[in-house]
C-alpha positions in Angstrom: -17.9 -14.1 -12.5 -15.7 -11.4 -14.3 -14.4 -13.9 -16.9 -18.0 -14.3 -18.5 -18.7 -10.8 -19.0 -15.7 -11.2 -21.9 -15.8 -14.9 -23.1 -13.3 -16.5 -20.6 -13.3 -19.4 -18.8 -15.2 -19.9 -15.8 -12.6 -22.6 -14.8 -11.3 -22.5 -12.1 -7.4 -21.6 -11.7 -4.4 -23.3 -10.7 -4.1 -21.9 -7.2 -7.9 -22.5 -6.8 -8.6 -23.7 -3.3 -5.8 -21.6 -1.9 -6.2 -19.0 0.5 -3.7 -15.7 1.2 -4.3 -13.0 4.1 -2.7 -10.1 2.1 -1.2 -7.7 4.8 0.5 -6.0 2.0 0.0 -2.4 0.5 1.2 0.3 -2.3 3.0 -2.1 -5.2 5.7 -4.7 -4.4 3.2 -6.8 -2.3 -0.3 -5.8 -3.8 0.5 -6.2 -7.4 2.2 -10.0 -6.3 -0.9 -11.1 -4.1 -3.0 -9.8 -8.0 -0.9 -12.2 -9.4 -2.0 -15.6 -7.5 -5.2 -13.8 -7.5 -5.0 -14.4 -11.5 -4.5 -17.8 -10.6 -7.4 -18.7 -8.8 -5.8 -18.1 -5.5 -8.9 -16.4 -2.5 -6.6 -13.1 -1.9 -8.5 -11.7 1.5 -7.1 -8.0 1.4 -6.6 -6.7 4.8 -6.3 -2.5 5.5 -6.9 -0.4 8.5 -10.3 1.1 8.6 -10.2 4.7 7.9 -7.9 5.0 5.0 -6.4 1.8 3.8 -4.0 1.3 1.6 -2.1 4.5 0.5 -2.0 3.1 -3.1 -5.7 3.7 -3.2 -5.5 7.4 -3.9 -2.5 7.0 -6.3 -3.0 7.7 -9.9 -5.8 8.7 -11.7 -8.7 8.3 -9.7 -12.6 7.2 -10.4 -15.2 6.2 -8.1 -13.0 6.3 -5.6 -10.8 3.9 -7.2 -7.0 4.7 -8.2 -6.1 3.3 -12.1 -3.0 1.7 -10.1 -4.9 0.2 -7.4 -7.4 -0.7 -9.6 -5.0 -3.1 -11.5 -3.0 -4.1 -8.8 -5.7 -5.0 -6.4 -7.7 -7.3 -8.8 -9.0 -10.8 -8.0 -9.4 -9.7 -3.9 -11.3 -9.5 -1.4 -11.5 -6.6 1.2 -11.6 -6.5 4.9 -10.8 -3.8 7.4 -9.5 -4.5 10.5 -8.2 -2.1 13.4 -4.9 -4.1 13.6 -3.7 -1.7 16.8 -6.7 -3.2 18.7 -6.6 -6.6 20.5 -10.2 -7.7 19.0 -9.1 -6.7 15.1 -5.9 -8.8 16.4 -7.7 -11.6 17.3 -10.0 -11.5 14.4 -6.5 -11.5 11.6 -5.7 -14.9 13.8 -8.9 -16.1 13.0 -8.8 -15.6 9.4 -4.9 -16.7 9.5 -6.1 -20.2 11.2 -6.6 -21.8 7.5 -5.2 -19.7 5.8 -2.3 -21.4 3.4 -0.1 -17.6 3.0 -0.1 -14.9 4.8 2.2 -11.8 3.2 3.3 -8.3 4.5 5.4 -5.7 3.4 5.4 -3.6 6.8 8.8 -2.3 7.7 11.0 -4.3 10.3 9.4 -5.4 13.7 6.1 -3.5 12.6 4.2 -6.6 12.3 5.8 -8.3 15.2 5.0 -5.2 17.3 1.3 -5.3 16.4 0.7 -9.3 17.1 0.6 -10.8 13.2 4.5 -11.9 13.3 5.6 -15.0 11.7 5.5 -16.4 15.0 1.7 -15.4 16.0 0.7 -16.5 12.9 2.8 -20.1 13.1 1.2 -20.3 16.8 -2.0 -20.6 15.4 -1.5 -22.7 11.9 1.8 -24.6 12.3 1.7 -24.8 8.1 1.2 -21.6 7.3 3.3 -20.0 5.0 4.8 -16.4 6.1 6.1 -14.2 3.3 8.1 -10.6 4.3 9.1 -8.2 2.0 11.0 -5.3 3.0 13.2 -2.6 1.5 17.2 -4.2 2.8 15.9 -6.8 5.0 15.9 -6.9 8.8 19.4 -5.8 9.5 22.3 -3.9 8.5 23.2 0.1 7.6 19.4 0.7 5.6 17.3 -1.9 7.3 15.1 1.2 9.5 15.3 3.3 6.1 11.9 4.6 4.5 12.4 2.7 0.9 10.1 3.4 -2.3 11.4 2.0 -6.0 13.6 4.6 -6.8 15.7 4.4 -3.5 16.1 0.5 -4.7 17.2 1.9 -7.9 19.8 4.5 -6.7 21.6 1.1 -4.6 21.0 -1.6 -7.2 22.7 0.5 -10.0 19.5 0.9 -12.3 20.1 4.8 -12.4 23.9 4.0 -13.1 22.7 2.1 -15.6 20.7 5.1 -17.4 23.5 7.5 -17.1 23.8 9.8 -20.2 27.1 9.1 -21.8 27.7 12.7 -22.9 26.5 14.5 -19.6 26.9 11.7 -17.0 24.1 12.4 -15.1 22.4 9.1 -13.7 19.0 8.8 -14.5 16.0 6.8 -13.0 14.2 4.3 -15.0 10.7 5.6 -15.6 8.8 3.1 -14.1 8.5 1.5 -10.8 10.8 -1.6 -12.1 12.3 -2.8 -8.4 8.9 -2.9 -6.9 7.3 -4.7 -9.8 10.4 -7.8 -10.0 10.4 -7.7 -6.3 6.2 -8.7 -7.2 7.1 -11.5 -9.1 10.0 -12.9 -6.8 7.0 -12.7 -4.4 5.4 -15.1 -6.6 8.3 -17.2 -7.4 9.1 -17.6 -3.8 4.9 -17.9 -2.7 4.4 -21.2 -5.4 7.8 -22.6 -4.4 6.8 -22.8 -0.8 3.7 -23.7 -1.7 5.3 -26.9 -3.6 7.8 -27.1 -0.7 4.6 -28.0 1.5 3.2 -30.6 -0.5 6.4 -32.7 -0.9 6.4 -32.4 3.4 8.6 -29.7 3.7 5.5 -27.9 5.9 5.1 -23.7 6.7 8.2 -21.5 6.7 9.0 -17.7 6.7 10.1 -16.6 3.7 11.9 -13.1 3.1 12.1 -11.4 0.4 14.0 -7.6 0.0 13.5 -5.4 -2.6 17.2 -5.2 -3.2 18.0 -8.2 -3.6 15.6 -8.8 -6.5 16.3 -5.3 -8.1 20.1 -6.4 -8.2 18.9 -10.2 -9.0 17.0 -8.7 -12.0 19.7 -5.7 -13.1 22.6 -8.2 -12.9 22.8 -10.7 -15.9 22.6 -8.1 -18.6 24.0 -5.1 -16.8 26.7 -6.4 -15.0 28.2 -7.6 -17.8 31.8 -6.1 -17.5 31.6 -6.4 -13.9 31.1 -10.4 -13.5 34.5 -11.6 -14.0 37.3 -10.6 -11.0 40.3 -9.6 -12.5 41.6 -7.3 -15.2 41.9 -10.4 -18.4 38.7 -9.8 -19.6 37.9 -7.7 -22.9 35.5 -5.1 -22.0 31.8 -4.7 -24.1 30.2 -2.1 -24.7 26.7 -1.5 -22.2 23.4 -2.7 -23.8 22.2 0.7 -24.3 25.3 1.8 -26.4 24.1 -0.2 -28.6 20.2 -0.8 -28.9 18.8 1.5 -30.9 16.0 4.5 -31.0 15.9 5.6 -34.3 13.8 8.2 -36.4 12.6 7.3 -39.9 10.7 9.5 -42.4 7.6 9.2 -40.2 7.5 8.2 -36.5 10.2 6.2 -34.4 11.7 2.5 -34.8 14.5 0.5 -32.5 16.0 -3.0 -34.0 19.2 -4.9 -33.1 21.1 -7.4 -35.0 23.4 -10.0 -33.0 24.3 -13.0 -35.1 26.2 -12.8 -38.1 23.4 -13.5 -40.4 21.4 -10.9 -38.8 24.0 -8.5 -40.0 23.9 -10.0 -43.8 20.0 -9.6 -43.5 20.6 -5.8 -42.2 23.4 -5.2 -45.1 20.5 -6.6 -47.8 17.4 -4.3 -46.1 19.3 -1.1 -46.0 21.2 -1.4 -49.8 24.7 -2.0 -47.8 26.2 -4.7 -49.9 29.4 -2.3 -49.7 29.6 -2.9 -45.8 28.4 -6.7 -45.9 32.3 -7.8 -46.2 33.9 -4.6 -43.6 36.2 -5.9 -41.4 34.5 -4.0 -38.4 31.5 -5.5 -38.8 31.4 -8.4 -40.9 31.7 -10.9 -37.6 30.5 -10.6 -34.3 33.8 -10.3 -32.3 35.0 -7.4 -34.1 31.5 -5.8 -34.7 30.2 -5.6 -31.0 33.0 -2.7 -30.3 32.3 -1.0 -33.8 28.3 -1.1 -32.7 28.0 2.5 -32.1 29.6 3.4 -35.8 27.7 0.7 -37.5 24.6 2.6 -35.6 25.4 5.8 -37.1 25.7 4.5 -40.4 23.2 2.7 -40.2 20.5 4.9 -38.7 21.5 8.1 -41.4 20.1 5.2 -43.8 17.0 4.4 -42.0 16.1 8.1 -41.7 15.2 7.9 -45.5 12.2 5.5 -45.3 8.7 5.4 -43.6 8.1 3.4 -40.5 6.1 1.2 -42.2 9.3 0.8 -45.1 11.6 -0.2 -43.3 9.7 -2.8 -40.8 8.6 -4.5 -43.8 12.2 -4.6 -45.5 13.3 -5.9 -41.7 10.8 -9.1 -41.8 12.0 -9.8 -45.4 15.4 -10.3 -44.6 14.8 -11.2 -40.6 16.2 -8.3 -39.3 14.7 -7.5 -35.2 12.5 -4.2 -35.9 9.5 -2.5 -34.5 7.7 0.3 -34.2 7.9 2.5 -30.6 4.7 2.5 -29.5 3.6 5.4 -27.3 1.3 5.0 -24.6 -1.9 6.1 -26.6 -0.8 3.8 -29.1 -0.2 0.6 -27.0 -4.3 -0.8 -27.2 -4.3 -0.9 -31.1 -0.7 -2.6 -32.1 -2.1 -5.2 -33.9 0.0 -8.3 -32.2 -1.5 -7.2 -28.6 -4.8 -7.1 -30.2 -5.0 -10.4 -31.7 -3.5 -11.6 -28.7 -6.2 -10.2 -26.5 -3.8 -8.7 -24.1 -5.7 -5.9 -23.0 -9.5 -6.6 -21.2 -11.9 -4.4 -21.2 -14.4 -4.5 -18.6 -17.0 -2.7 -15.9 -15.8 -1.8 -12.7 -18.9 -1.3 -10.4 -17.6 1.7 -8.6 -14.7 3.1 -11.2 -17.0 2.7 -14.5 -15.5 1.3 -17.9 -11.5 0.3 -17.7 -8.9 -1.5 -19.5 -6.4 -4.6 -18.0 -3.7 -6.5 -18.8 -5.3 -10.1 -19.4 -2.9 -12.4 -17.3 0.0 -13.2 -19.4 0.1 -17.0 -18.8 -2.4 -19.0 -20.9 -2.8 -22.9 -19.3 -4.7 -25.2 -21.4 -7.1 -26.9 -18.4 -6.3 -24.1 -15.6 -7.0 -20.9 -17.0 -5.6 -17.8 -15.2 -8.1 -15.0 -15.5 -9.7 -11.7 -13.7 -12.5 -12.8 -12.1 -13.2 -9.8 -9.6 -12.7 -6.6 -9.9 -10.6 -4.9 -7.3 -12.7 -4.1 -3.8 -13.7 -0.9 -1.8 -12.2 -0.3 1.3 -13.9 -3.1 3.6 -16.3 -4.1 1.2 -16.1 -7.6 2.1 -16.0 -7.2 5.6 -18.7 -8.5 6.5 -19.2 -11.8 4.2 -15.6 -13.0 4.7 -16.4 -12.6 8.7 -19.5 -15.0 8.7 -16.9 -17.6 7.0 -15.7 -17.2 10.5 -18.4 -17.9 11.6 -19.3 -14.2 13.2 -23.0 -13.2 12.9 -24.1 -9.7 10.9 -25.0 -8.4 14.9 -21.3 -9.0 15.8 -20.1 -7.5 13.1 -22.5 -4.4 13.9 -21.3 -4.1 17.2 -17.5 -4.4 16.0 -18.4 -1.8 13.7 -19.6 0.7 16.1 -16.7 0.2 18.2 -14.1 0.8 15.3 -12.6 -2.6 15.2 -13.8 -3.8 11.6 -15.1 -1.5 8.9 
């Protein structure tokens, strides 16, 4: 196993004993089915022979392998099935018969049109659990849309978010953020059915749209002025009015002060005694709509010392701080070092990479990586003769196209 090769635990996971038919492909449903894979969960990938799953030629690529689909499709197996034939069909059934999830992320009536439906798959295991993610759900004006993270950003207001106050242009957040929450809604909605079952509750289809979770996820924090119904409600100003990116002598810093004695602790780090008593600041009613001054003054000040200054001024007096990392320096911050945060490890194919370790740590269950992520098909042939099916029926499938 993976997890010896860097002093883990063998253990096995929570989710070990648990079985999931992974229909999914590209982010929202790969990187969730990763997840339970983390812990302990048997994730049997299925793709189409051929090509497989777009996401595998995403990114940089080694071996074969995509960096993204590397990461995202750890912890699986792989099997390739021709899905449009009536054989690879039948053969998904099989593998769905005990089976405790299946999940897809096909568009609407794809899935249904092909055979492995929530109701083909309840035909032949009454308590399986059916997970759907989609883009706007079954119905309404977007349902037959083509949707990829930044169309769920345009609708759920995350590029409104990032507008640029000076030239109002809407931005997109740099990351694929709605496919990646939708991922862990998966996973919230995947162990709560799973619970659901043991209480007695049995199998059930659960759906999931990207939307909904990107505007689940936005809302709290973002919505902030747009909670409330009616016009009695002081406005505040948008979180990123007032967070911080800030140059010092040397490199780049954000921090954020909230309670009152933050601000005291700010006053004493920066040599502000004179501001420590101004009415605009002094408490937090009257200093959240003065923020953006305060900034200013605050970040003329901060401009005068090194990075490493001013952080440690900020842990003396308790004042949030850190460092901006860039991407080249993420794998040597010290905290994510001792934390262990990032694995390195061998990938047979892709050669020497780096992971996230799973960011949950259970005392007696351990979450961990304990297989690297699979070639297209390359367990075919050993999750088949679980089945049951012989090596010379799988040859003959082979040669007719219906499992690679």
């Amino acid at each position: 196993m993976l997890a010896r090769m860097w002093g883990g635990s063998a253990m096995p996971g929570p989710l070990d004993g648990v079985k999931i038919v992974d229909l999914t492909a590209v982010v929202s449903g790969p990187f969730a089915t990763a997840m339970l894979g983390d812990l302990g969960a048997d994730v049997i990938k299925v793709e189409q022979p051929g090509g497989g799953d777009v996401a595998r030629r995403f990114g940089a690529v080694r071996g074969g392998i995509s960096s993204g689909f590397a990461v995202m499709n750890r912890n699986k197996r792989a099997v390739a099935l021709d899905l449009q034939s009536k054989d690879g069909v039948e053969l998904f059934l099989q593998l769905v018969k005990d089976a405790d999830l299946v999940l897809q992320n096909f568009r609407p009536g794809v899935v249904d049109r092909l055979g492995v439906g929530y109701t083909a798959c309840q035909a032949v295991n009454p308590d399986i659990i059916y997970i759907s993610i989609s883009g706007f759900g079954d119905t309404g004006p977007y349902a037959a849309d083509r949707v990829y993270d930044h169309v769920i950003q345009a609708v759920t207001g995350f590029m409104g978010v990032q507008t640029d106050p000076q030239t109002r242009q809407p931005a997109p957040v740099r990351n694929i953020v709605c496919d990646k929450v939708t991922s862990m809604t998966v996973v919230q909605g995947a162990l709560a059915a799973l619970f659901a079952r043991e209480k007695g509750a049995g199998g059930q289809h659960v759906s999931i749209t990207m939307v909904d979770a990107g505007l689940a996820f936005l809302w709290p924090d973002a919505m902030s002025n747009h909670t409330y119904l009616g016009d009695d409600v002081p406005k505040v100003p948008d979180l990123g009015d007032t967070a911080n990116v800030t140059a010092t002598a040397d490199g780049f810093i954000t921090w954020y002060v909230t309670s009152d004695d933050e601000y005291q602790g700010l006053c004493r780090a920066l040599d502000m005694a004179e501001l420590s008593t101004d009415p605009r600041f002094e408490k937090l009613a009257s200093r959240v709509p003065n923020m953006p001054e305060l900034n200013a003054i605050a970040n003329a000040r901060i401009a005068n010392y090194s990075t490493a200054d001013i952080l440690a001024r900020f842990t003396k007096e308790q004042v949030a701080g850190a460092k901006i990392n860039l991407r080249t320096d993420i794998a040597d911050d010290p905290q994510i070092r001792h934390n262990n945060a990032i694995i390195e490890a061998e990938h047979p194919q892709a050669g020497k990479l780096r992971y996230p370790a799973p960011p949950i740590r259970f005392s007696r269950t351990p979450a961990d990586i304990r297989r690297h992520a699979p070639q297209l098909g390359g367990d075919t042939d050993a999750v088949l003769a679980e089945l049951g099916i012989s090596a010379e029926q799988c040859a003959a499938m082979r040669a007719r196209g219906i499992i690679a």
